[in-house]
Structure formats: structure tokens, C-alpha cells
C-alpha positions in Angstrom: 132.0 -27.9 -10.4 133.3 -28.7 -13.5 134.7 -32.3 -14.2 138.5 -33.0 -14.5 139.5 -33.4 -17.5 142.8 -35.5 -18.8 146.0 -33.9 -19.9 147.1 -34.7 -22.6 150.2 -37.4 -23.2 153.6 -36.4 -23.1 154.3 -35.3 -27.5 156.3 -37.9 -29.0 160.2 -36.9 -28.6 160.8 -35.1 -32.1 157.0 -34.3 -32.9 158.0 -30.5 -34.1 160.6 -31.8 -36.3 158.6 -34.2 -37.8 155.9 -31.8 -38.0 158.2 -29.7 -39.8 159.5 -32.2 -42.1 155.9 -32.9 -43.1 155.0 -30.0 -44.1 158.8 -29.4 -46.1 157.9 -32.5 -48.0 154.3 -30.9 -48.7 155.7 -27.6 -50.4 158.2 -29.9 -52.0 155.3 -31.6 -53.7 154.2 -28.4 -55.0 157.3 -26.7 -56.3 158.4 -27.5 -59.4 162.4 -28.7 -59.2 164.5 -25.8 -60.5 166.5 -27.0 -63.7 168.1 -24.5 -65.7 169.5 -20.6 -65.1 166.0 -18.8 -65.9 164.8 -20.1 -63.3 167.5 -19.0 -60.7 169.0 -15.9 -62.4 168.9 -12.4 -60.9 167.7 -10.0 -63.1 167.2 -7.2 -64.3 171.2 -7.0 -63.6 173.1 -4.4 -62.0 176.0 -3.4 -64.5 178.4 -0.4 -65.4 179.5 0.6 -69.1 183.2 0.4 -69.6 184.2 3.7 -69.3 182.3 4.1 -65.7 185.2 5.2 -62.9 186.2 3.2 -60.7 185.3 4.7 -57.6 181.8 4.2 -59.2 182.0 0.9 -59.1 183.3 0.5 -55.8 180.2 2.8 -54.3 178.6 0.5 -56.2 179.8 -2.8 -54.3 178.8 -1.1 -51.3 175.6 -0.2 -51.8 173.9 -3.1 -53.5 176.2 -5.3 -51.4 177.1 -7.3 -54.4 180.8 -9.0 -55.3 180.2 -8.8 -59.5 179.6 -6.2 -62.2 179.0 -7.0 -65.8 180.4 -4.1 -68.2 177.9 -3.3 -70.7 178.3 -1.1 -73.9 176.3 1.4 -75.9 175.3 -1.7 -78.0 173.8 -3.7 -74.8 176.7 -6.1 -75.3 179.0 -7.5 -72.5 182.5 -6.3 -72.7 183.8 -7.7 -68.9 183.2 -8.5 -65.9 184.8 -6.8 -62.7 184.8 -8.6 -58.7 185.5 -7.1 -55.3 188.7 -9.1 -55.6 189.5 -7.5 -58.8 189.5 -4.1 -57.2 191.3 -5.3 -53.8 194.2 -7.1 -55.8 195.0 -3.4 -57.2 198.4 -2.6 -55.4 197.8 1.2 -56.0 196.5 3.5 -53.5 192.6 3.8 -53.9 193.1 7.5 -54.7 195.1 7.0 -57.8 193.1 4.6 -58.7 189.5 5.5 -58.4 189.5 8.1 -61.7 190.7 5.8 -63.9 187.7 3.6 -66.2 186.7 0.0 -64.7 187.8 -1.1 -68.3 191.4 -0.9 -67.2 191.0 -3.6 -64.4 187.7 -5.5 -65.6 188.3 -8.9 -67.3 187.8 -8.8 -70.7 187.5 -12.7 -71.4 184.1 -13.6 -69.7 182.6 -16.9 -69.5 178.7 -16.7 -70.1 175.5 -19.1 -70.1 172.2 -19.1 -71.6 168.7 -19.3 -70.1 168.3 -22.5 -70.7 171.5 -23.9 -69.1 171.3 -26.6 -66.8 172.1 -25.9 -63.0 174.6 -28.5 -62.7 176.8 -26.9 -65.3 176.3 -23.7 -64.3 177.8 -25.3 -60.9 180.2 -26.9 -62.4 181.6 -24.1 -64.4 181.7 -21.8 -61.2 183.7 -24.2 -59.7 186.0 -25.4 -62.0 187.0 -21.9 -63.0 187.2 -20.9 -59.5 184.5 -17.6 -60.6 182.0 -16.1 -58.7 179.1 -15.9 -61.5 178.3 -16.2 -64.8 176.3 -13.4 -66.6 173.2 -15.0 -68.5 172.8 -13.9 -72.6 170.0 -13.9 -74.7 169.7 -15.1 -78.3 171.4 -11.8 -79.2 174.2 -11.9 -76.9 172.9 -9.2 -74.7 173.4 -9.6 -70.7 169.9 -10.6 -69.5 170.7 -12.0 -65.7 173.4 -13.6 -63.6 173.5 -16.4 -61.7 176.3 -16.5 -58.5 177.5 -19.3 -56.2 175.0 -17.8 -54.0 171.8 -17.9 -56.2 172.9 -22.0 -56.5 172.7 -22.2 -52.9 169.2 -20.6 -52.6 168.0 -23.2 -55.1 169.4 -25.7 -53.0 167.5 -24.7 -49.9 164.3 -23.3 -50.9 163.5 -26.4 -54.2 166.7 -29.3 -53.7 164.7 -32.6 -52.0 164.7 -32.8 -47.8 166.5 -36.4 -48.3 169.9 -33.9 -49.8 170.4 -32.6 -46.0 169.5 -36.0 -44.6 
């Protein structure tokens, strides 16, 4: 007959958690702390040239499920920028509206970053110009990523310290 054995004590209350938290702070350690838009930016990034139509860029918004579309020309260069709500605030009938270029309800007057800017600006700029995202330029002006209110909040929650949330 095999002897009894013991079972084991009750886990302290909260062990998983803690568990968890230890091995949060471990990655942590590992993972270097995001800084600037390279490191965040999506790219390569999904865009539309000017003279695209607009029921283009609204099958577009569907199927990449995205809310932003840089307009690129010939030249690689940014020329606007066109949101969901820039297509819903259109008081025309969808119809009427879906041969005509995205040019002709696209933003001309766009607000962009460089590789190398710091997170908290980026952040900053999103919110105090009340914009979705910021399209990311090279040395040569050309579009090479974007960075959204959502790529932020990633950064946040895969690389921002445990002690943020605490």
C-alpha cells in the first residue's frame, strides 16, 4: 500500500496574479521602451492616389478595416489624407457621390511626423488636433508609415511599465 502523502497548502490568495505580474515585469526587462514613431508605425501604408474614386476608397475602408487613407501622387508625395468621417459627413447620396475623385473630399492640409518623432508628441498632436493619425515621411518627404491613436495604445500595452495600470 502506498503511503499517504500530504496535500499541498491552500495557494496564497492572488498567487496567479502575482505569478503573472512576475513574469510581465520579466518581458518588461527585456523589451526595449518604445520612443519614437519607427518604432510603432504601420507600414508599408495602405494609400490611394488622388484621382482614385471614391467608391474605391470606401471598399477600401471596408476591407482593410481601416478609418485613414493617405493620397499619394505619381511623385510618391502626400497630397491628403481622407477618414471614414470625411466620407460620412458628405450630405450627398452615396451614388452621386461615389464617381467623383477622393481629391474632391480628402484634406489637402495634412499634419505629418518623421521617424524619429518622439511618442509623446505624436500623442500630443493627435489629441490636440482632434486627428486620427499622422502619416510618417522620410528625408524626401515621401509617406513611409502612419502611426493612429490606436498604434499609441498598442505601445502602451505591449512596452508602457506594469506600475502605468497600477
Amino acid at each position: 500500500e502506498a503511503p499517504e502523502q500530504e496535500s499541498p497548502p491552500n495557494p496564497p490568495k492572488f498567487a496567479a496574479e502575482v505569478q503573472a505580474y512576475r513574469v510581465v515585469r520579466h518581458v518588461q526587462r527585456e523589451v526595449s521602451p518604445v520612443q519614437v514613431a519607427e518604432q510603432i508605425m504601420t507600414s508599408p501604408v495602405i494609400s490611394l492616389p488622388p484621382d482614385a474614386r471614391i467608391f474605391e476608397l470606401r471598399n477600401l475602408f471596408d476591407d482593410k478595416d481601416i478609418g485613414i487613407v493617405p493620397l499619394i501622387n505619381a511623385q510618391q508625395h502626400l497630397v491628403g489624407l481622407v477618414t471614414k468621417g470625411d466620407l460620412t459627413r458628405q450630405r450627398v447620396r452615396f451614388t452621386d457621390l461615389a464617381p467623383r475623385p477622393v481629391a474632391t473630399i480628402a484634406n489637402p492640409k495634412v499634419l505629418t511626423a518623421t521617424m524619429q518623432t518622439n511618442i509623446r508628441e505624436l500623442a500630443r498632436v493627435l489629441l490636440a488636433q482632434d486627428i486620427r493619425g499622422l502619416p510618417i515621411v522620410d528625408d524626401r518627404r515621401q509617406v513611409v508609415g502612419i502611426v493612429t491613436r490606436g498604434d499609441i495604445l498598442r505601445a502602451l500595452v505591449n512596452y508602457a511599465p506594469l506600475e502605468l495600470w497600477l
